[in-house]
C-alpha positions in Angstrom: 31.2 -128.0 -110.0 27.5 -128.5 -110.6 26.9 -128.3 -106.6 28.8 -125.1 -106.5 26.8 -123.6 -109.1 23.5 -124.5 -107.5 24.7 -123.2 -104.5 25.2 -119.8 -105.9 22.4 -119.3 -107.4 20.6 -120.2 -104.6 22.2 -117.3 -102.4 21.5 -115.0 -105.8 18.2 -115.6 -105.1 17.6 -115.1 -101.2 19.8 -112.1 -101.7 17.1 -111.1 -104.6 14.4 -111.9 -102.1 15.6 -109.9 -99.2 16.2 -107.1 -101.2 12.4 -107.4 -102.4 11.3 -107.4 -99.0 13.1 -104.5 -97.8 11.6 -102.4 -101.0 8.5 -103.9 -100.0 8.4 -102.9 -96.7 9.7 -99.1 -97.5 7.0 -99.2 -99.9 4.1 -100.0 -97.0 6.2 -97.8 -95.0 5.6 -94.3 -97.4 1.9 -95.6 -98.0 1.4 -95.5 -94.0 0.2 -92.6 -92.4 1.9 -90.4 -89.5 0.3 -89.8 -87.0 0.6 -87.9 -83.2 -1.1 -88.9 -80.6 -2.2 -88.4 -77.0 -4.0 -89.7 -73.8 -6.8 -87.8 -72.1 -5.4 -85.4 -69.7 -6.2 -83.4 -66.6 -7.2 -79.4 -67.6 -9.5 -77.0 -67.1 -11.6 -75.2 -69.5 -10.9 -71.7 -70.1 -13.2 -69.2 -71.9 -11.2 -66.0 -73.3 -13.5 -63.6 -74.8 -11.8 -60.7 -77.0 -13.2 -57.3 -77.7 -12.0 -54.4 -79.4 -13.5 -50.8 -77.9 -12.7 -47.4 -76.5 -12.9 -45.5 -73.4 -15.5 -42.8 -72.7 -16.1 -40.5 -69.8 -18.5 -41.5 -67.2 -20.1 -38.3 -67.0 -21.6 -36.4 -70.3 -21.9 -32.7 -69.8 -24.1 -31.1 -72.9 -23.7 -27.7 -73.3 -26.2 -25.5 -74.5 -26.5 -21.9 -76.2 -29.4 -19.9 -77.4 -31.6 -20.9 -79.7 -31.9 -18.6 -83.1 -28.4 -17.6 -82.2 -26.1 -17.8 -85.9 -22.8 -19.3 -85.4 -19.9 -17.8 -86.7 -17.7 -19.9 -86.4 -17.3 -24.1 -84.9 -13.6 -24.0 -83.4 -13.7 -28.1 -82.6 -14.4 -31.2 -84.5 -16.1 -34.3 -83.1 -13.0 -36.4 -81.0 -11.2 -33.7 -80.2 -9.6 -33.0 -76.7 -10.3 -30.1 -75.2 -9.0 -28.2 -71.7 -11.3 -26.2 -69.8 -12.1 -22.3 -70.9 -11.2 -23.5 -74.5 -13.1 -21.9 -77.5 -15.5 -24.1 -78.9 -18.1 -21.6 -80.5 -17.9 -18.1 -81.5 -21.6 -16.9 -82.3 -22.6 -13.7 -84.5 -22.5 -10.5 -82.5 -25.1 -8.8 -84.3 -27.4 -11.4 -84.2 -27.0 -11.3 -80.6 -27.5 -7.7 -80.5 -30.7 -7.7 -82.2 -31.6 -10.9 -80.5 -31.4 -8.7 -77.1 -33.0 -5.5 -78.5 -35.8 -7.9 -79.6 -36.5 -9.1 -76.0 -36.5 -6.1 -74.5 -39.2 -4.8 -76.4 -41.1 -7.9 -75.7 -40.3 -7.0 -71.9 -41.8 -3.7 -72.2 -44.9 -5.0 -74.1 -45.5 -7.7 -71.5 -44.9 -5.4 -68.8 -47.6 -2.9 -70.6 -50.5 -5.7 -70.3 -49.7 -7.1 -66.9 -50.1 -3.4 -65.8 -53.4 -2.8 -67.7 -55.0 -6.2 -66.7 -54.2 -5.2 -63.8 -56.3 -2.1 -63.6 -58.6 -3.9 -65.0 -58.7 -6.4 -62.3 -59.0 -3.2 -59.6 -61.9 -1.7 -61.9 -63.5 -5.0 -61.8 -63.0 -5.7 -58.2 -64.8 -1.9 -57.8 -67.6 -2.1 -59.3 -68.4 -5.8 -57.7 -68.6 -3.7 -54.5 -70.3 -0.8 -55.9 -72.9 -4.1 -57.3 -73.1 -6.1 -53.9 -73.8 -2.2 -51.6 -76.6 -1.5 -53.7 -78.0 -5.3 -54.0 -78.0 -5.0 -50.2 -79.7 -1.1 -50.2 -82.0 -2.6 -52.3 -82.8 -6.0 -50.2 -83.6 -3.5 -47.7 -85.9 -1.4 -49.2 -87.4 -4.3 -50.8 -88.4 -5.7 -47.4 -89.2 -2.0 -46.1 -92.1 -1.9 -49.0 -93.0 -5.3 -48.7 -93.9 -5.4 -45.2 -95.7 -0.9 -45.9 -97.3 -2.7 -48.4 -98.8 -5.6 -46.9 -100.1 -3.3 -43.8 -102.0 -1.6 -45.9 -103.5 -4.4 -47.2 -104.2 -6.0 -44.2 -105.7 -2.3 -43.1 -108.4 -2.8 -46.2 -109.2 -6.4 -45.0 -109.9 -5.4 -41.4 -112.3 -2.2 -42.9 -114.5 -4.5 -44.7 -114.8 -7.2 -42.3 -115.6 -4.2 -40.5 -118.0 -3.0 -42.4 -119.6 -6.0 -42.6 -120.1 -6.4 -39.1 -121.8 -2.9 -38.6 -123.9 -4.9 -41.0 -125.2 -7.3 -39.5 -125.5 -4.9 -36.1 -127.5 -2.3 -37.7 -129.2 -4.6 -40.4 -133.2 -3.8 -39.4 -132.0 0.3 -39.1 -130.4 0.0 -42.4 -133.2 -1.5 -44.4 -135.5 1.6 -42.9 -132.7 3.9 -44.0 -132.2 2.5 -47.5 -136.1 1.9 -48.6 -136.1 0.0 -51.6 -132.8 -1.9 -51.3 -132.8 -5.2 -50.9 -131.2 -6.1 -47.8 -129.1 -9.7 -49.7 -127.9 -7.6 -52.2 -126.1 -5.0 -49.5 -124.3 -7.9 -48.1 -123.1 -9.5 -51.0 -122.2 -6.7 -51.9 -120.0 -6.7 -48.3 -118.8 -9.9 -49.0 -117.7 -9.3 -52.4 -115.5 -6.4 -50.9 -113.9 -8.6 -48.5 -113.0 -11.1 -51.0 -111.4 -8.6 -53.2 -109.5 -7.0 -50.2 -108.2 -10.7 -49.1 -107.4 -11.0 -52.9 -105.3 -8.0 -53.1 -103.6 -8.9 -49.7 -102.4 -12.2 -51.2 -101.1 -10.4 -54.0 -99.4 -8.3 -52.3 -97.4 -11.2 -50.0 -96.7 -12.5 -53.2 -95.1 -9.1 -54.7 -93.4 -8.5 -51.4 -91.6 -12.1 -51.6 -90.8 -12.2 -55.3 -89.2 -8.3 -54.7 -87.4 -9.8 -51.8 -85.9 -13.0 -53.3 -84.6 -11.2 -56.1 -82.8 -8.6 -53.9 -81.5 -11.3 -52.3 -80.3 -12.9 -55.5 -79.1 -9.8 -56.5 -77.3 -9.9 -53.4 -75.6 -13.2 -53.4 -74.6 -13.0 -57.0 -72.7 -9.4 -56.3 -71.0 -11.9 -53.5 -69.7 -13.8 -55.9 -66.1 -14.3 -56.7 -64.7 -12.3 -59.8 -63.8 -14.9 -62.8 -60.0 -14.8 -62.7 -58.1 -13.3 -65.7 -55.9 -16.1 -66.7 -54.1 -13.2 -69.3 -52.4 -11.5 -66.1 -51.0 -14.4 -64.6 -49.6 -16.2 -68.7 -47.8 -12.2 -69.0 -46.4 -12.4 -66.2 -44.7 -16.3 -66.6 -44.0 -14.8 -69.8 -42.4 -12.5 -68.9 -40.4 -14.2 -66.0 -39.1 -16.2 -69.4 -38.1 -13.3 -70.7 -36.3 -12.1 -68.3 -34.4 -15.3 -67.6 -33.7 -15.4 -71.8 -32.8 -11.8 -71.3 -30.5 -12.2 -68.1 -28.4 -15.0 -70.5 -28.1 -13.1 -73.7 -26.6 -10.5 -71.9 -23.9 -12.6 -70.2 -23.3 -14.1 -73.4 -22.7 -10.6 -74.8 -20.3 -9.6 -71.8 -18.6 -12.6 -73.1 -18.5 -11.3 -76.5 -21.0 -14.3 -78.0 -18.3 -16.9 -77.1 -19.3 -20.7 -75.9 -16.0 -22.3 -74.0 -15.7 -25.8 -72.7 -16.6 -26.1 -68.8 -14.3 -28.5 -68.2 -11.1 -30.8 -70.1 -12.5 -33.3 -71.9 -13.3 -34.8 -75.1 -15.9 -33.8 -77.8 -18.5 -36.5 -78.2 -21.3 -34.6 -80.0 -21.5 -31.5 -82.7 -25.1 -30.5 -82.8 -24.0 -27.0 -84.5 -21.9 -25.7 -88.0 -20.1 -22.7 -89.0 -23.2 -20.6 -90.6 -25.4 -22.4 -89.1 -28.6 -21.5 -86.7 -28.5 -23.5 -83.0 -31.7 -24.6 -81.6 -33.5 -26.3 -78.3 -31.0 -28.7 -78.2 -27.3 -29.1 -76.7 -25.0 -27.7 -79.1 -22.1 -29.6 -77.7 -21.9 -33.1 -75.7 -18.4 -33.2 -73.9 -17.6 -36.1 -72.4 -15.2 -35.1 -69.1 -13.1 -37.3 -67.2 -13.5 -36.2 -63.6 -15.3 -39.2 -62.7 -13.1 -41.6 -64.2 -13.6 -43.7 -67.8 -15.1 -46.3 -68.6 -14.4 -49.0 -71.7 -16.9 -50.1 -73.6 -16.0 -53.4 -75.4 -18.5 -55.2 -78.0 -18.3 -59.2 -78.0 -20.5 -61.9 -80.2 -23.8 -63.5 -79.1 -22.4 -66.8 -78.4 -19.6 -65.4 -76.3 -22.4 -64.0 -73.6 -22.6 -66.9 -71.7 -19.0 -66.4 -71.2 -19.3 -62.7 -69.4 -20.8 -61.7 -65.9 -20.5 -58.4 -64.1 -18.3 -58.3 -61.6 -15.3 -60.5 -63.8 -11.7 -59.1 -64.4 -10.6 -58.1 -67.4 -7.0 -56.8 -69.1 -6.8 -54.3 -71.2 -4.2 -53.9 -73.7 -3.6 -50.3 -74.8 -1.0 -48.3 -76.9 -1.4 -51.4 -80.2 -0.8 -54.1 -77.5 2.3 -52.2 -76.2 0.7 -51.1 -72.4 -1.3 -53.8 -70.4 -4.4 -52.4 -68.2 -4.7 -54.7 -65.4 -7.7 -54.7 -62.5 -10.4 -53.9 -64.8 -13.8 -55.1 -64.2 -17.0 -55.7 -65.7 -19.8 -53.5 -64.7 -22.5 -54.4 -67.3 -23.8 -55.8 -70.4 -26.4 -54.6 -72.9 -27.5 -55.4 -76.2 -26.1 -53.7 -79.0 -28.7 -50.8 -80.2 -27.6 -51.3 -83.8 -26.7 -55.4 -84.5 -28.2 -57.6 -82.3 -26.1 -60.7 -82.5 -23.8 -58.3 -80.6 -23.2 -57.5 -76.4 -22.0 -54.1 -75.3 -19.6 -54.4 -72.4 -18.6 -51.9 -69.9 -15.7 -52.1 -68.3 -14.5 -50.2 -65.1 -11.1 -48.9 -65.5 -8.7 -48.2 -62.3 -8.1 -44.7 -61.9 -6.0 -42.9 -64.5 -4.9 -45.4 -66.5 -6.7 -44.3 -69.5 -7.9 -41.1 -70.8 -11.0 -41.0 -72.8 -10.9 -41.8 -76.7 -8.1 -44.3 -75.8 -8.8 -47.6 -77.8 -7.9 -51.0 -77.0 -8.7 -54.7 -77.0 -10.1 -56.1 -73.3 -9.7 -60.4 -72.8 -11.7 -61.4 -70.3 -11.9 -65.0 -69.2 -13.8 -67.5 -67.7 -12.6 -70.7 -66.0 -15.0 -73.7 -65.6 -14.4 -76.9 -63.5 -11.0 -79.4 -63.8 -12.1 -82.2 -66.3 -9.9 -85.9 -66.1 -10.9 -86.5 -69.5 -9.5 -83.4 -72.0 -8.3 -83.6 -75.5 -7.2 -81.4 -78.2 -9.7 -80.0 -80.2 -7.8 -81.1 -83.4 -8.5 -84.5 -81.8 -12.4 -84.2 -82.5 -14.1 -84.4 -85.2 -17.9 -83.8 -86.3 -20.2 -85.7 -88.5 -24.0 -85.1 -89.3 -23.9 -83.3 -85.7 -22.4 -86.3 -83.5 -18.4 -86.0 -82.3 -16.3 -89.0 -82.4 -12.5 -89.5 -82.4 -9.9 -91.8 -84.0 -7.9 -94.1 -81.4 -4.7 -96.1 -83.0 -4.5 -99.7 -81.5 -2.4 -102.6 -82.1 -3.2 -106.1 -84.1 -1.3 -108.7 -85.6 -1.0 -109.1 -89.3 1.2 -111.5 -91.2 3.6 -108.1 -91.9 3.7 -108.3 -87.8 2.0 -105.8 -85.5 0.4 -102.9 -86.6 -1.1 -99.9 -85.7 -4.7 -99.9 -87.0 -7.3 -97.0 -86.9 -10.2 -97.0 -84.4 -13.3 -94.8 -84.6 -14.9 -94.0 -81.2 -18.0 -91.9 -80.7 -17.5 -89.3 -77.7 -20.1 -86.7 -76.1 -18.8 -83.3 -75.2 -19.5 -81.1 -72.2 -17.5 -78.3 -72.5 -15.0 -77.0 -75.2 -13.0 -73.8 -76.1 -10.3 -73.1 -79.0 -7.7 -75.7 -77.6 -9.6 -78.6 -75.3 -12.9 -80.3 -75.4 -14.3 -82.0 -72.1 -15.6 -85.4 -72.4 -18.1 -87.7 -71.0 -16.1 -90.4 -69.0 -16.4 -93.9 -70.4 -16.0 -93.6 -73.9 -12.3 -93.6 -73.6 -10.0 -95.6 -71.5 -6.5 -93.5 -70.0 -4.7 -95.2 -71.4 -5.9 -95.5 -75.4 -4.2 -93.3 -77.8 -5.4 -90.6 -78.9 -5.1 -89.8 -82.7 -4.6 -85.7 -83.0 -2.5 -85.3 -86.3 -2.1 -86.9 -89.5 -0.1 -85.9 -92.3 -2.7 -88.2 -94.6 -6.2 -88.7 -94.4 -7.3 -91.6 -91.9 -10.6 -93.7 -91.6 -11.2 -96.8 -89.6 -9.2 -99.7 -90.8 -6.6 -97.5 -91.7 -2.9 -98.5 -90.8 -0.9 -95.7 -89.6 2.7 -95.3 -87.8 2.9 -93.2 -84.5 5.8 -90.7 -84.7 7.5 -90.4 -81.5 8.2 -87.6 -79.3 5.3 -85.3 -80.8 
């Protein structure tokens, strides 16, 4: 009886035991964490760059009107499509009108003072020829007197050498002639007269070339060219401007002061406002399609590297409902306005889009096949090094078990889903911890849940 006893309890108390064990291992088991994993795998890199934009025309006509013209009134806003010959602007007719009336009289006034600098000119040009005949009259008679005058003096100079001569000839018949005259004296008196003649001759060489040089002077500067009057030749570009002005106001009347579009196309500028006064500049900037559209996409700094001219791109129009195929990059500038931003332009195929349209473009970039890919959940970052968890068996006295591993790994190339490895950190074959329904750190037991 005793034995039988014993032998009850006994199995009471393995059946106690296994029961322990089970709760005890269903314990461990909700402690645990899941985990997924992978191997490295074969992929390739790809870069997708997103951009939201709009198309624009690729040729900007900007339309001008006259300045100090007062509008009456703006018939389009900024955006708007318009067809050619469609109103745009309807300017004040009376402003017009005195506009015009005020140009003509500046025509007439111009006209005026072209004509009398003009006969001023002539006048001018007269009386430089009246100047340069008598300079040369004068030149003559200059020379004429000149040479009179020094014959005559040359006449005097020849009588007293003369005279002094018949001197020295009749010297002895003199003295008995002239008693009491002292026969020195009488020819000093000779040679005193010939010096005085030579002096006067020299005098008058001298007048005769001073006369002469300054009828020649005369002469030359009645040869010289009149001084242009620059007034004649401002009137008359002034009033080649006026005409031109004029010639346009008066179209603009025919067409009863009102601006149309040249061509369809889609208002991209208002430089003018109902009441307002235009100026220099274009009053209107339409942007037309005839030459096609263009998109202009902007994209972040660090997705640059990612974009070259010349790369495909999709468009997806109509809130993602029509897709734009065989667009292409054309070029990339910095953003005037942020410059941690690209603007990208973006040929479009021929009438797929019409200006204004907006959109989002992806455009991507493939790099090399890498061997040794993972998920990007997969990696993690600390203090600026990557490393990743592996889960690897051991033996424990619970059995074997799946134990946390942490390996450091460099990366060469990532985007949102992969990162590229360096080989030899990882084998092919080691699993690769990329979800975890608990936090995990090496050490760490976890259970691998199959099929995920």
């Amino acid at each position: 009886m005793e034995r039988k006893k014993m032998t009850g309890l006994l199995g009471i108390f393995f059946l106690f035991m296994a029961g322990f064990t089970v709760l005890s291992h269903a314990a461990d088991s909700f402690g645990i964490a899941r985990v997924s994993v992978k191997t490295m795998e074969n992929q390739v890199i790809t870069h997708q760059v997103k951009g939201t934009g709009k198309t624009e025309g690729l040729k900007e006509v900007a339309i001008f009107v006259e300045e100090e013209q007062k509008v009456e009134k703006v018939w389009v806003r900024e955006g708007q499509k318009v067809t050619k010959g469609e109103l745009l602007i309807q300017l004040d007719l009376n402003t017009l009108e005195e506009t015009i009336s005020r140009q003509e009289r500046e025509k007439k006034k111009l006209q005026a003072a072209i004509e009398a600098a003009a006969e001023n000119a002539e006048t001018e040009k007269k009386k430089q020829e009246l100047a340069y005949e008598r300079a040369q009259e004068d030149y003559r008679q200059a020379v004429e007197n000149g040479e009179i005058d020094l014959a005559n003096a040359q006449q005097e100079v020849d009588l007293a050498y003369e005279k002094l001569n018949d001197f020295y000839a009749e010297e002895e018949a003199a003295l008995e002639e002239q008693e009491g005259q002292d026969p020195q004296t009488q020819e000093d008196a000779l040679l005193e007269e010939i010096r005085t003649k030579e002096e006067a001759y020299n005098q008058a060489v001298e007048k005769r070339n001073q006369e002469v040089q300054e009828a020649q002077r005369a002469m030359e500067d009645a040869q010289l060219p009149i001084t242009r009057d620059s007034t004649i030749e401002t009137s008359r570009q002034d009033l080649q401007q006026v005409e031109e002005k004029l010639e346009k106001l008066q179209v603009l009347k025919q067409k009863k002061g009102k601006i149309t579009s040249p061509a369809e196309g889609v208002i991209c500028g208002l430089n003018v406002k109902t009441g307002g006064i235009t100026a220099l500049e274009a009053a209107v900037s339409l942007a037309v399609s005839e030459r096609g559209v263009q998109f202009i996409m902007q994209i972040k700094e660090e997705d640059r590297k990612y974009v070259e001219p010349g790369q495909e791109a999709v468009i997806e129009a109509d809130n993602g409902e029509r897709e734009v195929t065989g667009c292409k990059v054309k070029q990339i500038r910095e953003n005037k306005e942020d410059p941690a931003l690209f603007d990208v332009y973006l040929e479009v195929p021929a009438k797929e889009m019409e200006i204004s349209e907006t959109g989002e473009a992806v455009i991507q970039k493939e790099s090399q096949a890498y061997q040794t890919c993972i998920p990007l959940s997969a990696l993690n970052e600390e203090q600026g090094r990557y490393f990743v968890y592996v889960a690897e068996e051991e033996e424990s006295v619970m059995g074997k078990e799946m134990v946390v591993r942490k390996v450091n790994v460099t990366v060469i190339e990532k985007n949102e889903s992969y990162a590229a490895l360096t080989e030899g950190a990882l084998t092919s074959d080691q699993k690769i911890i990329v979800n975890s329904n608990k936090e995990i750190q090496e050490g760490s037991r976890v259970r691998i849940q199959e099929n995920e």
